[in-house]
C-alpha positions in Angstrom: 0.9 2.2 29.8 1.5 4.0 26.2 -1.1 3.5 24.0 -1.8 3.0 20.4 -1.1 6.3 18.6 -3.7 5.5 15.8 -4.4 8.7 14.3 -0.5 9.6 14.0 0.1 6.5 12.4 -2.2 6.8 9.7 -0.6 10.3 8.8 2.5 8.8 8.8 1.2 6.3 6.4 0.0 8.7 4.1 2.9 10.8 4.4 5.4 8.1 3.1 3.6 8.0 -0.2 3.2 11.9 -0.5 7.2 12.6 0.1 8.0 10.7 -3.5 11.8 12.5 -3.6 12.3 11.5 -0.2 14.9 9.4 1.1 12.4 6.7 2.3 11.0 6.6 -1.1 13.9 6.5 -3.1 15.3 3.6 -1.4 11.6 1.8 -1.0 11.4 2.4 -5.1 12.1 -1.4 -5.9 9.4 -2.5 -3.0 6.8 0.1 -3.5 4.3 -2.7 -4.5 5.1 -4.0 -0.7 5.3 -0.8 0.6 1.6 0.0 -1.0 0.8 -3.5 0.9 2.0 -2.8 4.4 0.8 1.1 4.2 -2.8 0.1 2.9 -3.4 -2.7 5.2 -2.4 -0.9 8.5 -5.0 1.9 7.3 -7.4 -1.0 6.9 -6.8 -2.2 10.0 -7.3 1.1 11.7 -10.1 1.6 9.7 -8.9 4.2 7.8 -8.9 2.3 4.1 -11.6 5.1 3.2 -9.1 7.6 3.5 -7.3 6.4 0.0 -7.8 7.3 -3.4 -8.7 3.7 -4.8 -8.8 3.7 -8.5 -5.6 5.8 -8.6 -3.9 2.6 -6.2 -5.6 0.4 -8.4 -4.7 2.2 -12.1 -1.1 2.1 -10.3 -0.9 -1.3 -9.2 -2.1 -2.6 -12.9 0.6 -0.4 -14.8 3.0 -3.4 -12.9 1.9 -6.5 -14.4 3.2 -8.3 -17.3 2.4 -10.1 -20.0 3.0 -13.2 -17.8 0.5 -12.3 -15.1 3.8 -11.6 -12.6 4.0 -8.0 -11.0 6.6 -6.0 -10.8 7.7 -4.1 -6.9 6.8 -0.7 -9.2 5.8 0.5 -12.6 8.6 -0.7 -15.4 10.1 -3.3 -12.6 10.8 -7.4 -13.7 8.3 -9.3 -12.4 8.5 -11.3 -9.0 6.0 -13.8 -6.7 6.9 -11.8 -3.9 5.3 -8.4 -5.3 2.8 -11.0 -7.1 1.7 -11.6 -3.6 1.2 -7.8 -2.6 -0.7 -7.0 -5.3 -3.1 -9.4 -5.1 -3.5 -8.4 -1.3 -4.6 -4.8 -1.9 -6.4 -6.0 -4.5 -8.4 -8.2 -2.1 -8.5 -4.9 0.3 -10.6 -3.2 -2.4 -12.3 -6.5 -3.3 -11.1 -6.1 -6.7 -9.7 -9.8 -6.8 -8.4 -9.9 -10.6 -7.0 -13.6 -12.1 -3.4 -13.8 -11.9 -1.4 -17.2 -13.1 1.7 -17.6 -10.7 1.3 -21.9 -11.1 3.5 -22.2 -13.9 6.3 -21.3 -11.2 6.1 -24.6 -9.5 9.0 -27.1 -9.9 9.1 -30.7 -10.1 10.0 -31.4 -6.9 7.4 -29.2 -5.7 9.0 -26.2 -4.9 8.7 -22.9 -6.2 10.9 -20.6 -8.4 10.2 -16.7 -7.1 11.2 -15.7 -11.1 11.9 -16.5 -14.3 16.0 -17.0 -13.1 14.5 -19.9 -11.0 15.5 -19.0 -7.0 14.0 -21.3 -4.7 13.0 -20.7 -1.0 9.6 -21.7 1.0 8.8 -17.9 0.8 7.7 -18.7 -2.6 6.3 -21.6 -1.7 3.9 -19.2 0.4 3.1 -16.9 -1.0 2.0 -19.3 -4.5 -0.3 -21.0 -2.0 -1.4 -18.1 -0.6 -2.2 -16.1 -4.2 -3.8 -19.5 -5.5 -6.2 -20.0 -2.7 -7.3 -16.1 -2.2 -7.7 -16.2 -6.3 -9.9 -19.6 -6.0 -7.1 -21.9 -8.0 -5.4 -24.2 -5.6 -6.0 -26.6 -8.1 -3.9 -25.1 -10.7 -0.4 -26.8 -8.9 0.2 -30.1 -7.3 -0.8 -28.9 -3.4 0.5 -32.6 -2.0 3.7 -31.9 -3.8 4.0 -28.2 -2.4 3.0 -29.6 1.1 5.9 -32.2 1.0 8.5 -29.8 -0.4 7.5 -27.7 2.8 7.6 -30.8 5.2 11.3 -31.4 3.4 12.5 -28.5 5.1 11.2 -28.9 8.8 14.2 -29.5 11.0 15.0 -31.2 14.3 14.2 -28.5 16.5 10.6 -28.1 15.1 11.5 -25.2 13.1 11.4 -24.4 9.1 14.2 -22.8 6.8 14.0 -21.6 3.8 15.4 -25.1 1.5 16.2 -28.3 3.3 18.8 -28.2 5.5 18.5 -24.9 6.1 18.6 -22.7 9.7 15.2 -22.8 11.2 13.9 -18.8 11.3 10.6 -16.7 12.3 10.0 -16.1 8.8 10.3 -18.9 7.3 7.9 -20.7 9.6 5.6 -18.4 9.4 5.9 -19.2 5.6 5.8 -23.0 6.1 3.1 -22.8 8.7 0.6 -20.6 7.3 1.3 -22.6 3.8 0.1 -25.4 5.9 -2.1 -23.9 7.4 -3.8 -22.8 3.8 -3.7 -26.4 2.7 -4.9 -28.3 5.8 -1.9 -29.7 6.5 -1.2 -28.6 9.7 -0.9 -31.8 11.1 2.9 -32.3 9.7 4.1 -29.9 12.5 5.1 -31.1 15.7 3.1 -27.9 17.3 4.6 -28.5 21.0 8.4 -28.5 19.8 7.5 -25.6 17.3 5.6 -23.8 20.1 8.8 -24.3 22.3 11.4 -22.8 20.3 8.9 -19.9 19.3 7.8 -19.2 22.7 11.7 -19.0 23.6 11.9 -16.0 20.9 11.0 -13.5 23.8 13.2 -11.7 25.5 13.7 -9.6 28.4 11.8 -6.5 27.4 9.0 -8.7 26.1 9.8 -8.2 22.4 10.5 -11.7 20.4 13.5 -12.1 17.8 13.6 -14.3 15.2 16.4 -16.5 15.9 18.4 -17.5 19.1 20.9 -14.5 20.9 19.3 -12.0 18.3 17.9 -8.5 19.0 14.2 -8.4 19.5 12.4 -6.9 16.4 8.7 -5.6 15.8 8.4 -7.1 12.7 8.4 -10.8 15.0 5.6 -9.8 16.3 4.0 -10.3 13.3 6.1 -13.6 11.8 6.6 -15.6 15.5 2.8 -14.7 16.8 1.2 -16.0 14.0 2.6 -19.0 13.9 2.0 -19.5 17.7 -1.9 -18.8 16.9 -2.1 -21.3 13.6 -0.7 -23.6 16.0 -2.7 -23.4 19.2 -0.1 -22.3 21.6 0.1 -18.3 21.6 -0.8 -18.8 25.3 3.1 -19.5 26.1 4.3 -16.0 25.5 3.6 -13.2 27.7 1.2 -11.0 25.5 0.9 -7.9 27.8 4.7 -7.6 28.3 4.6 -8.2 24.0 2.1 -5.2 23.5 4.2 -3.0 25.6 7.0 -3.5 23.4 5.4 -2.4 20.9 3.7 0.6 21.7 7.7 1.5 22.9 8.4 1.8 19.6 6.0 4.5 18.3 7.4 7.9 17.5 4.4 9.2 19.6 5.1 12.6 17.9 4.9 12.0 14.2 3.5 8.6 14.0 4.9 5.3 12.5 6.4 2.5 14.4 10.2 1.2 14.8 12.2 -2.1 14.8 13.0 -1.2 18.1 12.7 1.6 20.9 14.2 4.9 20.0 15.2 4.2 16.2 14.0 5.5 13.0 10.0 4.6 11.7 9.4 2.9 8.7 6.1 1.4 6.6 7.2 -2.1 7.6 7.6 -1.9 10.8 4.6 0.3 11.2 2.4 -2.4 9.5 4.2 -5.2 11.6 3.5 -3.8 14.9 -0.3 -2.7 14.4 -0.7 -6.2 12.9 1.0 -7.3 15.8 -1.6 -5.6 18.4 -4.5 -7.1 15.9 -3.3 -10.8 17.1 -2.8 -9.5 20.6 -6.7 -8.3 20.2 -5.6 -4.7 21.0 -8.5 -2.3 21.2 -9.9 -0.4 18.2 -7.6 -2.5 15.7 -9.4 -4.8 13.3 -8.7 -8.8 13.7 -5.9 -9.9 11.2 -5.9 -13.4 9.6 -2.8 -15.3 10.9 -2.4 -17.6 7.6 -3.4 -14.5 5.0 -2.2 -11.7 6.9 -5.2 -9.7 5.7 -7.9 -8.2 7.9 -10.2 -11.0 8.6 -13.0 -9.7 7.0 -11.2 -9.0 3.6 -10.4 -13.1 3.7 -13.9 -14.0 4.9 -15.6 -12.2 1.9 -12.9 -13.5 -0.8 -13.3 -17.3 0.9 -17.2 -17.2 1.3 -17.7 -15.9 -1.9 -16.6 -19.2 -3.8 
C-alpha cells in the first residue's frame, strides 16, 4: 500500500502561502483565514506547527477583526462567523485563545445569522457553538434554543440540512451533530438510522460522498467519519478500503492531497484527507477531535483549563 507522504505535504503546505501571486492564492484571497486554518492544522497534525512563524500568523490574523469582534476571510474583508470560526481555531493551535463575541448573532427562533445581512443555515449554528464553548461562553446564547433549532432540521432519513426542510448532506450533519455533540445533546439523533445512511456514503473504491449517486470526495472523509465516530458507529464503514483512498490521492511527487485520484492538490483537501487518516488512527498523525476538528490535545488544554 501507498503511504502517507508527510514530509511532501508539509512543503506543500508552506508553499501555498509562499506563492502569494499565484493562481491558488489569488482565488483562495477571500478564504485565506480558512486557508491559514486547514494549512496550520495539518502541520499540527503532522507535527510540524513548529515550523511556522507564529507572531507573524498571529499579527496577520488580528489585522482581520472588527470592531464587532467578527473576522474577516483576510485583511480589509467584511466580517463573517465562518472565518470567526477559523480564527479562533489557530488561535487555539498557538494557545493564544483571545475573547471574541459572535452571540449577538443568534435569532429568536434560535438560529443563527452568519452576518450582519442575516443568512441562516446550521453551519452557523456550529460554528457559534463551537467558538462559544472553545472561548468558555456557552452561556452567552440560549443553548436549548440552538439545540432545538438544530433538532428542527433533522429529517426522515436520519439526516440534517442546512434549514428545515432541507436535503439531508455530510456537511451539514457533521454541523448538527458535532453542535450536539458540543452541547450534550446527542441523544436527539436517531444514531442507527443516521449511521445507516452515512455508512451508505461509501462507494466502490472505498471513498464516501456526501449525498446519494455523487462522486466520492476526500473532504467526506473528514465531514461523514466524524459524524460516524460522535455517534458510535464508525465500525460500519470499511476503514482500510477508506485509507487507501486516500493515500490515492496524494501527488506523491510535490505533496498535497486531491478531491479525488489524479486531479489537482489543494489546502482543503490536503487538510481533509490527513484529518481523515487522524480518525482512521493512521500512524505518525496526531488524533483529531471529531466535534472541534482540532488536534485533540489543542481541545484538551483549552477545555481543562476552565
Amino acid at each position: 500500500m501507498v503511504e502517507l507522504a508527510a514530509e511532501k505535504h508539509v512543503r506543500y503546505v508552506l508553499s501555498v502561502e509562499k506563492k502569494k501571486d499565484g493562481f491558488e492564492s489569488v482565488v483562495m484571497e477571500h478564504l485565506r483565514m480558512n486557508g491559514a486554518y486547514w494549512g496550520l492544522t495539518t502541520l499540527d497534525l503532522l507535527g510540524k506547527l513548529q515550523v511556522v512563524d507564529q507572531e507573524q500568523v498571529i499579527s496577520w490574523l488580528m489585522q482581520c477583526q472588527h470592531e464587532s469582534g467578527g473576522f474577516g476571510g483576510n485583511i480589509g474583508h467584511d466580517p463573517h462567523i465562518l472565518y470567526t470560526l477559523s480564527a479562533v481555531q489557530v488561535l487555539a493551535l498557538f494557545d493564544k485563545i483571545h475573547i471574541l463575541d459572535v452571540a449577538k448573532l443568534q435569532n429568536e427562533d434560535g438560529s443563527f445569522s452568519g452576518d450582519i445581512w442575516g443568512e441562516v443555515d446550521t453551519r452557523f449554528s456550529y460554528i457559534a457553538i463551537c467558538c462559544l464553548s472553545l472561548l468558555h461562553q456557552l452561556d452567552k446564547i440560549d443553548v436549548e434554543k440552538a439545540v432545538n433549532y438544530i433538532v428542527r432540521c433533522k429529517n426522515l432519513d436520519g439526516g440534517f440540512g442546512c434549514t428545515p426542510g432541507g436535503e439531508s448532506h455530510a456537511g451539514q450533519i457533521f454541523c448538527c451533530v458535532g453542535a450536539l455533540a458540543i452541547t450534550g445533546a446527542l441523544h436527539h439523533v436517531d444514531k442507527d438510522l443516521l449511521g445507516w445512511w452515512l455508512c451508505e456514503r461509501q462507494v466502490k473504491s472505498g471513498g464516501l460522498n456526501g449525498r446519494p449517486e455523487k462522486l466520492p470526495d476526500v473532504c467526506y472523509s473528514w465531514w461523514v467519519l466524524s459524524s460516524l465516530i460522535m455517534i458510535d458507529r464508525v465500525h460500519w464503514i470499511d476503514k482500510e478500503k477508506l485509507v487507501e483512498f486516500i493515500l490515492d490521492c496524494q501527488d506523491l511527487e510535490k505533496g498535497g492531497i486531491s478531491d479525488r485520484p489524479d486531479d489537482a492538490v489543494d489546502v482543503f483537501h490536503t487538510y481533509f484527507g490527513v484529518a481523515g487518516l487522524s480518525l482512521l488512527e493512521y500512524p505518525g498523525v496526531k488524533a483529531v477531535d471529531p466535534a472541534y476538528a482540532l488536534p485533540v490535545d489543542v481541545v484538551n488544554k483549552i477545555l481543562i483549563s476552565s
